[in-house]
mmCIF file of the C-alpha atoms, coordinates in Angstrom:
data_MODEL
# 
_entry.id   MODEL 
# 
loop_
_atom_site.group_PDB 
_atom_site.id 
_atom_site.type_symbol 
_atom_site.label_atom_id 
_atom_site.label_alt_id 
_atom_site.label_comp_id 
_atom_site.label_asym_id 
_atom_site.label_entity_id 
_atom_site.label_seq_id 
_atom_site.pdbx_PDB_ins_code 
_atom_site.Cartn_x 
_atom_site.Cartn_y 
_atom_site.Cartn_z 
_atom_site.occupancy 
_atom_site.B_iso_or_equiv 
_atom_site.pdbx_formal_charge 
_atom_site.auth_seq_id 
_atom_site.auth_comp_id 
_atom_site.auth_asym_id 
_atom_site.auth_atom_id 
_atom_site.pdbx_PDB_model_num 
ATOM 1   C CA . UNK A 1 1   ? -7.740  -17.658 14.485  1.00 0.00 ? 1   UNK A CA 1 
ATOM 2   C CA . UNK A 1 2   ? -4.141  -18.403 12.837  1.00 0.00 ? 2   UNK A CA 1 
ATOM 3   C CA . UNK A 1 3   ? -1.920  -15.538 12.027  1.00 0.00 ? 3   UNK A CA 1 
ATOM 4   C CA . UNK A 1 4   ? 0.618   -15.347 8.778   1.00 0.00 ? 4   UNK A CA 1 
ATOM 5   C CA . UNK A 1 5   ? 3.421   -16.480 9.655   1.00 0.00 ? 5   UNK A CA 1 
ATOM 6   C CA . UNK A 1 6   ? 6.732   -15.925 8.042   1.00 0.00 ? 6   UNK A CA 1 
ATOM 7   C CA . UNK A 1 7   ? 6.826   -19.670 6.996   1.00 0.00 ? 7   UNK A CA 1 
ATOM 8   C CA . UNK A 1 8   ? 3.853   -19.625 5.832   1.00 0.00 ? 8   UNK A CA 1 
ATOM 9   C CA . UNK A 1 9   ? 5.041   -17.552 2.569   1.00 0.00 ? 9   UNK A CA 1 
ATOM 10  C CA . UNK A 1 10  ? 7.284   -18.154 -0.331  1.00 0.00 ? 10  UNK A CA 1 
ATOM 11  C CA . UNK A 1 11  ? 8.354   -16.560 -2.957  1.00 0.00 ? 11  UNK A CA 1 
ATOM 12  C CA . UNK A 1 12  ? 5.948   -16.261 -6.349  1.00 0.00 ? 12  UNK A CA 1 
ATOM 13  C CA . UNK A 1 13  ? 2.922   -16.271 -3.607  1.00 0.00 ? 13  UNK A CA 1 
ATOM 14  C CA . UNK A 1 14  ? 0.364   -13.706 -5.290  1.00 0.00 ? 14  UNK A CA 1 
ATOM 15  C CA . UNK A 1 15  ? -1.937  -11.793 -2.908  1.00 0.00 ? 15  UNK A CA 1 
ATOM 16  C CA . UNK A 1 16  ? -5.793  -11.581 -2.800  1.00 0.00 ? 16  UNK A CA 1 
ATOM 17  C CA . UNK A 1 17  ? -6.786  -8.500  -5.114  1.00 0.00 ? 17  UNK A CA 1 
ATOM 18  C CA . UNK A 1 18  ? -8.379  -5.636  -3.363  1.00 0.00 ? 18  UNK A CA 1 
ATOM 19  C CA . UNK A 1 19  ? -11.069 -3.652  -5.273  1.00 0.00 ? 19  UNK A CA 1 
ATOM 20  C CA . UNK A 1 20  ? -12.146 0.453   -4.462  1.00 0.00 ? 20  UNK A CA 1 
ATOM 21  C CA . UNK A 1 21  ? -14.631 2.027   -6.417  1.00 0.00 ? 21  UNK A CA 1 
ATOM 22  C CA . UNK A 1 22  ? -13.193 5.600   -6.380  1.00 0.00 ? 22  UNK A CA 1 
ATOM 23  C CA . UNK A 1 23  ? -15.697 8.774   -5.481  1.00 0.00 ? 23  UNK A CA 1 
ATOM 24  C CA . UNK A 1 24  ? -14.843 12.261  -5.086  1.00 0.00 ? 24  UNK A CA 1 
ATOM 25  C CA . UNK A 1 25  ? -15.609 11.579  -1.534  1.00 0.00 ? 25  UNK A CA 1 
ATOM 26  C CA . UNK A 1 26  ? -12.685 9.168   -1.643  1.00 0.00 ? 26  UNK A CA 1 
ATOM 27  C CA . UNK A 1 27  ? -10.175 11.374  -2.820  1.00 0.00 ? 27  UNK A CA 1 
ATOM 28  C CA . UNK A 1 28  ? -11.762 14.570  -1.097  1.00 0.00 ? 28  UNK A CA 1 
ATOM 29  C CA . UNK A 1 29  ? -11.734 12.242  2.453   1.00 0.00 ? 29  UNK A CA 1 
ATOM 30  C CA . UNK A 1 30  ? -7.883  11.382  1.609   1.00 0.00 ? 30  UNK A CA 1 
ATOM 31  C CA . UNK A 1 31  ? -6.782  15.423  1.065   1.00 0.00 ? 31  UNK A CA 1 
ATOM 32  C CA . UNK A 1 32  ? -8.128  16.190  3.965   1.00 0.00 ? 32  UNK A CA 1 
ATOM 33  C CA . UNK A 1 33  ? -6.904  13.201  6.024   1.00 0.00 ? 33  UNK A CA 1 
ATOM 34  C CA . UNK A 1 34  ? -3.273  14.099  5.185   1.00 0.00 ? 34  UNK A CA 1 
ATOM 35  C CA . UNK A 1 35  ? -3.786  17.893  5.298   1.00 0.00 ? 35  UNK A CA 1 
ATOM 36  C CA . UNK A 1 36  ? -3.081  18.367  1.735   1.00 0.00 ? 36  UNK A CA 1 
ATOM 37  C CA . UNK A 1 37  ? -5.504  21.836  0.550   1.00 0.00 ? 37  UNK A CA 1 
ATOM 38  C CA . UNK A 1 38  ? -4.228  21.526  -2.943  1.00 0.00 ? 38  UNK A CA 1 
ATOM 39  C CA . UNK A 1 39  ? -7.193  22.933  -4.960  1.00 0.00 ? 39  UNK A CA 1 
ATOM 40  C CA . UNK A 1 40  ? -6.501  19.672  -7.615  1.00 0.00 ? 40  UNK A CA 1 
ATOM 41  C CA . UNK A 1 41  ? -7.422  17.203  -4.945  1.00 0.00 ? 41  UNK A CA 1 
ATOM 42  C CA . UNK A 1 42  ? -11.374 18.772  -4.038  1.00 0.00 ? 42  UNK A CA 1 
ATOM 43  C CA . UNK A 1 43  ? -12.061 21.364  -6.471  1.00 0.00 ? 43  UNK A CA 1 
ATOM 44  C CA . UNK A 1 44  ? -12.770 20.128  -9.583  1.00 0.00 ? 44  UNK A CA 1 
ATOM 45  C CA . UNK A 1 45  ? -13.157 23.151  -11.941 1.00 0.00 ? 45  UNK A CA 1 
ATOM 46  C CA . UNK A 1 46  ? -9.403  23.869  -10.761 1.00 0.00 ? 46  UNK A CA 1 
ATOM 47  C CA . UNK A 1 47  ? -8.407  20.274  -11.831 1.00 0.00 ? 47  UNK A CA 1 
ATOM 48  C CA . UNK A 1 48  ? -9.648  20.402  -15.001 1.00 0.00 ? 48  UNK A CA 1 
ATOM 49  C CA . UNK A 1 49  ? -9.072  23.969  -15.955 1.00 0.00 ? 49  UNK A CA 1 
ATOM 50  C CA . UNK A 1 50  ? -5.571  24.881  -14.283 1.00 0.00 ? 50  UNK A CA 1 
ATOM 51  C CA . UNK A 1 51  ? -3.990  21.668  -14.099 1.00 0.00 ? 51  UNK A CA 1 
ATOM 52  C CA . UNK A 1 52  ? -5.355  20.161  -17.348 1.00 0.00 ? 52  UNK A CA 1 
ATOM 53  C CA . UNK A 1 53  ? -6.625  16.610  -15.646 1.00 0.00 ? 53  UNK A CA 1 
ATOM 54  C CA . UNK A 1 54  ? -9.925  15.066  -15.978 1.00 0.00 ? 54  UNK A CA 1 
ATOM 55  C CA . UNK A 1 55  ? -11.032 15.326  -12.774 1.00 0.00 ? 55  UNK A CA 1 
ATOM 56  C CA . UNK A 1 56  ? -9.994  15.872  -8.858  1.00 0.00 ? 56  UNK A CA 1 
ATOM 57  C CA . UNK A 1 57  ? -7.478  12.868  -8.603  1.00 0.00 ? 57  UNK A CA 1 
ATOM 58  C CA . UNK A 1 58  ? -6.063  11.000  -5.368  1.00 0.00 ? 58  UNK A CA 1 
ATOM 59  C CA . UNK A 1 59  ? -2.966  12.576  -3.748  1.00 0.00 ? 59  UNK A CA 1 
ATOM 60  C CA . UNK A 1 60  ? 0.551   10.671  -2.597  1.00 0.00 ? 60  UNK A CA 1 
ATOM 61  C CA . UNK A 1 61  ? -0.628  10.466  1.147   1.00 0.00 ? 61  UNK A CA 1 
ATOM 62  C CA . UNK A 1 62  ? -3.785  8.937   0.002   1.00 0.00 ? 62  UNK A CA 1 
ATOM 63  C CA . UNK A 1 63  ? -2.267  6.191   -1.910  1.00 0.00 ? 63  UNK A CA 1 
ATOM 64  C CA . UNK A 1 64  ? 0.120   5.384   0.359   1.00 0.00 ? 64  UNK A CA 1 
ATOM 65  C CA . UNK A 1 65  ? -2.617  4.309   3.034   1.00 0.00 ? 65  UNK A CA 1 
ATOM 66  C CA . UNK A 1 66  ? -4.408  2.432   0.375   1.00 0.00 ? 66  UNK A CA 1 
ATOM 67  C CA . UNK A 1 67  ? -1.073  0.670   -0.453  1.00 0.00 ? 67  UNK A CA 1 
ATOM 68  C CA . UNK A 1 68  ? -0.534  0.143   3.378   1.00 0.00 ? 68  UNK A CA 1 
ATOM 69  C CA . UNK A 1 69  ? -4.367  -0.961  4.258   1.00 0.00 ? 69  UNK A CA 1 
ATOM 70  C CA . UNK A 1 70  ? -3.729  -3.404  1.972   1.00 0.00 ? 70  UNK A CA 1 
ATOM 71  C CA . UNK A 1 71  ? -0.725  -5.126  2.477   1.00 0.00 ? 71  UNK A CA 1 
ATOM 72  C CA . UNK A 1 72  ? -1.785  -5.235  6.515   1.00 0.00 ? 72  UNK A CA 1 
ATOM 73  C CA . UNK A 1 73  ? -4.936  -6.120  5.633   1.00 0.00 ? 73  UNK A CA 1 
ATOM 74  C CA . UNK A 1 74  ? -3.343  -9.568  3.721   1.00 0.00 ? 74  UNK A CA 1 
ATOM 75  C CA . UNK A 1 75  ? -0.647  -9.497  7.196   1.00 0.00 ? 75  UNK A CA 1 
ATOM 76  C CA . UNK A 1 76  ? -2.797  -9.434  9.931   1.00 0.00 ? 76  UNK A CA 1 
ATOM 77  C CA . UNK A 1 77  ? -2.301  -6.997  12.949  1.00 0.00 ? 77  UNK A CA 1 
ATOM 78  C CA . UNK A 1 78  ? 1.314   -8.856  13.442  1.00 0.00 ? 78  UNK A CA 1 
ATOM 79  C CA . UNK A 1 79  ? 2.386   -7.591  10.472  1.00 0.00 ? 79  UNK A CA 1 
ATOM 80  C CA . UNK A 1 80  ? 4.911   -4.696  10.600  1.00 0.00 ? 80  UNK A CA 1 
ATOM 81  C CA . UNK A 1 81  ? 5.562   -2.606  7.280   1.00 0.00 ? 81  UNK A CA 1 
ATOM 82  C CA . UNK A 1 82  ? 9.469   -1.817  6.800   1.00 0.00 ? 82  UNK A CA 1 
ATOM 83  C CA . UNK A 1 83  ? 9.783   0.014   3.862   1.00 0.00 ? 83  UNK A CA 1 
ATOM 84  C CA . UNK A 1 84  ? 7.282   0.971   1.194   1.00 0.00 ? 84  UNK A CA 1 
ATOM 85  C CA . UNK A 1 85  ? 7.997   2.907   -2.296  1.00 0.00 ? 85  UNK A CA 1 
ATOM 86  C CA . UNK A 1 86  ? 6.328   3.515   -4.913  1.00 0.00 ? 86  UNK A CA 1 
ATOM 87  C CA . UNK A 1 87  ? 5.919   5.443   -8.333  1.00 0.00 ? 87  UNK A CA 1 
ATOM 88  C CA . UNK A 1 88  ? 2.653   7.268   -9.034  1.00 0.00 ? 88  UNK A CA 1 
ATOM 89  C CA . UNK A 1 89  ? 2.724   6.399   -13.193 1.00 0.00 ? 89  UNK A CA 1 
ATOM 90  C CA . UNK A 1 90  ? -1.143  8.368   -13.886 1.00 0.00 ? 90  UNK A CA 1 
ATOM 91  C CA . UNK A 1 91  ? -3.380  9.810   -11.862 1.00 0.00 ? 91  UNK A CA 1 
ATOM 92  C CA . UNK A 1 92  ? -6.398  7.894   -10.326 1.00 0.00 ? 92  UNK A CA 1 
ATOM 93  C CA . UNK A 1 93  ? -10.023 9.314   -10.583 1.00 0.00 ? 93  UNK A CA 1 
ATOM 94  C CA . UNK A 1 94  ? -13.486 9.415   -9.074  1.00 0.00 ? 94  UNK A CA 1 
ATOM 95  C CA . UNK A 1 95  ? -15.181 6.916   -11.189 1.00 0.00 ? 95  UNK A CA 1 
ATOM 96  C CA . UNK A 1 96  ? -12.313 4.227   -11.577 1.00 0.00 ? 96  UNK A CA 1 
ATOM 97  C CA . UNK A 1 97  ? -12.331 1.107   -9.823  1.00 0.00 ? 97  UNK A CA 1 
ATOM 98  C CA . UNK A 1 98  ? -8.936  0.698   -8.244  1.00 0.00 ? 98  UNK A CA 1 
ATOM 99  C CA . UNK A 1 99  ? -6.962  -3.048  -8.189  1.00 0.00 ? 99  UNK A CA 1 
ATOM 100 C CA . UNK A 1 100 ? -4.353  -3.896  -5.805  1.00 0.00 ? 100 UNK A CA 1 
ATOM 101 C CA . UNK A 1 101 ? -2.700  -7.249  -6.515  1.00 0.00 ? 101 UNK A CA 1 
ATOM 102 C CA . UNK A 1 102 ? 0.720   -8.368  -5.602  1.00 0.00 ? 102 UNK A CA 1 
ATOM 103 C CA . UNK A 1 103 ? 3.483   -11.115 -5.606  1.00 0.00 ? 103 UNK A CA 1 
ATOM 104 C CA . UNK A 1 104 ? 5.830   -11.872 -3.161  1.00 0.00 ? 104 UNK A CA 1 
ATOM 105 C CA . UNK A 1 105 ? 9.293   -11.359 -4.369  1.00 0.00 ? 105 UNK A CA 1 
ATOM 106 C CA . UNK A 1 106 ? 11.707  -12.685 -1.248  1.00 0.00 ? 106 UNK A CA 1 
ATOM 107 C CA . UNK A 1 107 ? 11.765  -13.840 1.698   1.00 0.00 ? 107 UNK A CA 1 
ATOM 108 C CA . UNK A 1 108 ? 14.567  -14.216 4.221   1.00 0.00 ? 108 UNK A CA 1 
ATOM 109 C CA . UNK A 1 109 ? 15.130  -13.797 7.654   1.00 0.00 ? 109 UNK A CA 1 
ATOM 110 C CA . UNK A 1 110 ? 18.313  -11.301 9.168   1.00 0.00 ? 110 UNK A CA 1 
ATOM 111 C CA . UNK A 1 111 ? 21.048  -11.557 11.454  1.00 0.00 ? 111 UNK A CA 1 
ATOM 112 C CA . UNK A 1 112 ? 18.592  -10.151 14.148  1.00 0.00 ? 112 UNK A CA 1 
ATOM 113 C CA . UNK A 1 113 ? 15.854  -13.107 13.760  1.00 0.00 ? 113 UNK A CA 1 
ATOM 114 C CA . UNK A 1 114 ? 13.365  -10.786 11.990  1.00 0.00 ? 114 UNK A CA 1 
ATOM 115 C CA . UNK A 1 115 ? 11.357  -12.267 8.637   1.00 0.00 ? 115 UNK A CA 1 
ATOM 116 C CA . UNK A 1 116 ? 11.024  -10.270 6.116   1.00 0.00 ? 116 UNK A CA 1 
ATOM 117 C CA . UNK A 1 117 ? 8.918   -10.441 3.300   1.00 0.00 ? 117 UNK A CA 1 
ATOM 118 C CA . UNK A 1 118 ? 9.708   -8.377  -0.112  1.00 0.00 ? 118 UNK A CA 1 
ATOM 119 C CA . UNK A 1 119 ? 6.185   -7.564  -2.170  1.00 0.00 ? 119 UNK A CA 1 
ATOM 120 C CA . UNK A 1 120 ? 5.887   -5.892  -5.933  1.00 0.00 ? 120 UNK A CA 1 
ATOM 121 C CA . UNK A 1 121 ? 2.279   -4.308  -5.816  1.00 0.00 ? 121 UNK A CA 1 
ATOM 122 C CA . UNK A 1 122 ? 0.245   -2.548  -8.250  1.00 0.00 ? 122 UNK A CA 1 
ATOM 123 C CA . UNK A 1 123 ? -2.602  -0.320  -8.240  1.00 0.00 ? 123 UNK A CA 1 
ATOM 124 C CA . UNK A 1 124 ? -4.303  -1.028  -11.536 1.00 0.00 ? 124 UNK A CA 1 
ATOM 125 C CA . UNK A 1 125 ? -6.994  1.138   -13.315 1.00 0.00 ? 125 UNK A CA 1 
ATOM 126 C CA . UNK A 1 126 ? -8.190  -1.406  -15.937 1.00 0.00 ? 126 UNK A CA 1 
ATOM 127 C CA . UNK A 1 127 ? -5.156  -2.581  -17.698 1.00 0.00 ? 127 UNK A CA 1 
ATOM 128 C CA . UNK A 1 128 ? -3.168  0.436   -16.685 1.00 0.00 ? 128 UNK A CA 1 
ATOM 129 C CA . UNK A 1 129 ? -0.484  0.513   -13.364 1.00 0.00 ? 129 UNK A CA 1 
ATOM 130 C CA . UNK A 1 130 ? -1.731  3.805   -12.134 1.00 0.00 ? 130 UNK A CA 1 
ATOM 131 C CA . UNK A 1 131 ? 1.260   3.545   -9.221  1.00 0.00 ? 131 UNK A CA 1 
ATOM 132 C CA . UNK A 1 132 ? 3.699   0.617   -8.708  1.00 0.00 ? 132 UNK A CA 1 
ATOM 133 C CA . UNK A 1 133 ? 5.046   0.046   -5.063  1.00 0.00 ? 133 UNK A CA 1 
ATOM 134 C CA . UNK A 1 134 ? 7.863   -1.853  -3.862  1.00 0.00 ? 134 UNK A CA 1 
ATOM 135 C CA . UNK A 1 135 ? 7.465   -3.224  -0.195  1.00 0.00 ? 135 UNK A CA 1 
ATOM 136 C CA . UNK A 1 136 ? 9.096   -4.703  3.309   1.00 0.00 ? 136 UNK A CA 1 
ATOM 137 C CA . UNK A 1 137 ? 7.291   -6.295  5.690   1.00 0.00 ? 137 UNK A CA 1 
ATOM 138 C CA . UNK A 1 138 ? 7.908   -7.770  8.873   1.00 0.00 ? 138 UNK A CA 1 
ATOM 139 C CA . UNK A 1 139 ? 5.915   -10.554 9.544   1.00 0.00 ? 139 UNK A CA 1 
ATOM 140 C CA . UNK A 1 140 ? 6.775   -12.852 13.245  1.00 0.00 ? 140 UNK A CA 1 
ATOM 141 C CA . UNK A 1 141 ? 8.387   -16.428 12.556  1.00 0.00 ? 141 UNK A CA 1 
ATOM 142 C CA . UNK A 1 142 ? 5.861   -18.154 14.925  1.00 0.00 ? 142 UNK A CA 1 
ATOM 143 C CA . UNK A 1 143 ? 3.364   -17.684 17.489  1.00 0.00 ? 143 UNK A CA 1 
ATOM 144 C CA . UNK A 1 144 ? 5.413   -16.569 20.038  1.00 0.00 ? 144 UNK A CA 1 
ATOM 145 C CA . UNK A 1 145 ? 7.106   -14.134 17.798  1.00 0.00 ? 145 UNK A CA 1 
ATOM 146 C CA . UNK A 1 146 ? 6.009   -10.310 17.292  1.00 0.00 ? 146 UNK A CA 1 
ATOM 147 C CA . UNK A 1 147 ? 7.931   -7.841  15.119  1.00 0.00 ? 147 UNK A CA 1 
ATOM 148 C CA . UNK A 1 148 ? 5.711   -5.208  17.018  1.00 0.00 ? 148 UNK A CA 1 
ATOM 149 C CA . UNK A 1 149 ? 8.035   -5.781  20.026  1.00 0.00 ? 149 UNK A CA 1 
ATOM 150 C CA . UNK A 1 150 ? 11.482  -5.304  18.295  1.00 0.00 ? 150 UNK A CA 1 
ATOM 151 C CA . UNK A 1 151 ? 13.495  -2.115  19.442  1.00 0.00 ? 151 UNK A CA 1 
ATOM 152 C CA . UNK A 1 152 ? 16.575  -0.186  18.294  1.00 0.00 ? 152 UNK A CA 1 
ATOM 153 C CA . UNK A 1 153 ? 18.638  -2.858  17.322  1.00 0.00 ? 153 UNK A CA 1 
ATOM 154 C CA . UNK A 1 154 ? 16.487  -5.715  16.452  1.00 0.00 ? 154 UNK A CA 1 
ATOM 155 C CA . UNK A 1 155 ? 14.396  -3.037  14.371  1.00 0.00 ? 155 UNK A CA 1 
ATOM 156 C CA . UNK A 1 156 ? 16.637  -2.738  10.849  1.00 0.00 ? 156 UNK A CA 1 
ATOM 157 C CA . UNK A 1 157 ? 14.116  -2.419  7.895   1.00 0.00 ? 157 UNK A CA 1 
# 
């Protein structure tokens, strides 16, 4: 099987959408996974009538792995996130499907010989950006090439 390879990306490249139907398992799973016992994230009469929202809703930690499942998912294992930020704009729901599309928006290659690739994604609800997310990924300039194996130094995301 071929791997992504730096070259093999350029800027304006768009990304494979990723679509998640959203259950309360879903965002009940994610609280749990990152520890988070927030009432608003698994108890729904607490989300609706103390915090106002329509529902139980997906926390940070939980859309942060769904942000970084896909962007290694497009990657491959040789793929190495950097940096990743984003802006949570509205809360996502059981019931909605989540998106995830991006575009590349750079591409270069520093002083220590790693590539980098620069992505704008979105998590879309319909027509809305639920969260926008700004990432840096590593990906290896060849075959022989692993950002997995860069150290102190070499590792400057």
């Amino acid at each position: 099987m071929e791997r992504l390879v730096h070259g093999d990306v350029s800027v304006g490249d768009v990304l494979p959408e990723l679509g998640i139907d959203v259950t309360a398992t879903t965002v009940v799973l994610g609280a749990l996974a990152s520890r988070d016992w927030r009432p608003m994230h698994h108890d729904r009469d607490f989300a609706i009538n103390r915090n106002g929202t329509r529902d139980i809703f997906l926390n940070t930690p939980n859309q942060a792995a769904w942000f970084e499942r896909y962007v290694t998912d497009w990657t491959g294992p040789t793929g190495r996130l950097g940096r990743m930020t984003f802006r949570m704009n509205t809360p996502v729901f059981p019931g909605d499907h989540m998106i995830f599309t991006a575009t590349v928006t750079g591409t270069e290659v520093d002083d220590t010989g790693c590539g980098w690739i620069d992505l704008d994604v979105a998590l879309m609800v319909g027509d809305v950006a639920t969260t926008t997310c700004a990432t840096r990924v590593a990906l290896p300039l060849d075959n022989d090439d692993n950002p997995w194996a860069r150290r102190g130094d070499a590792w400057r995301p």
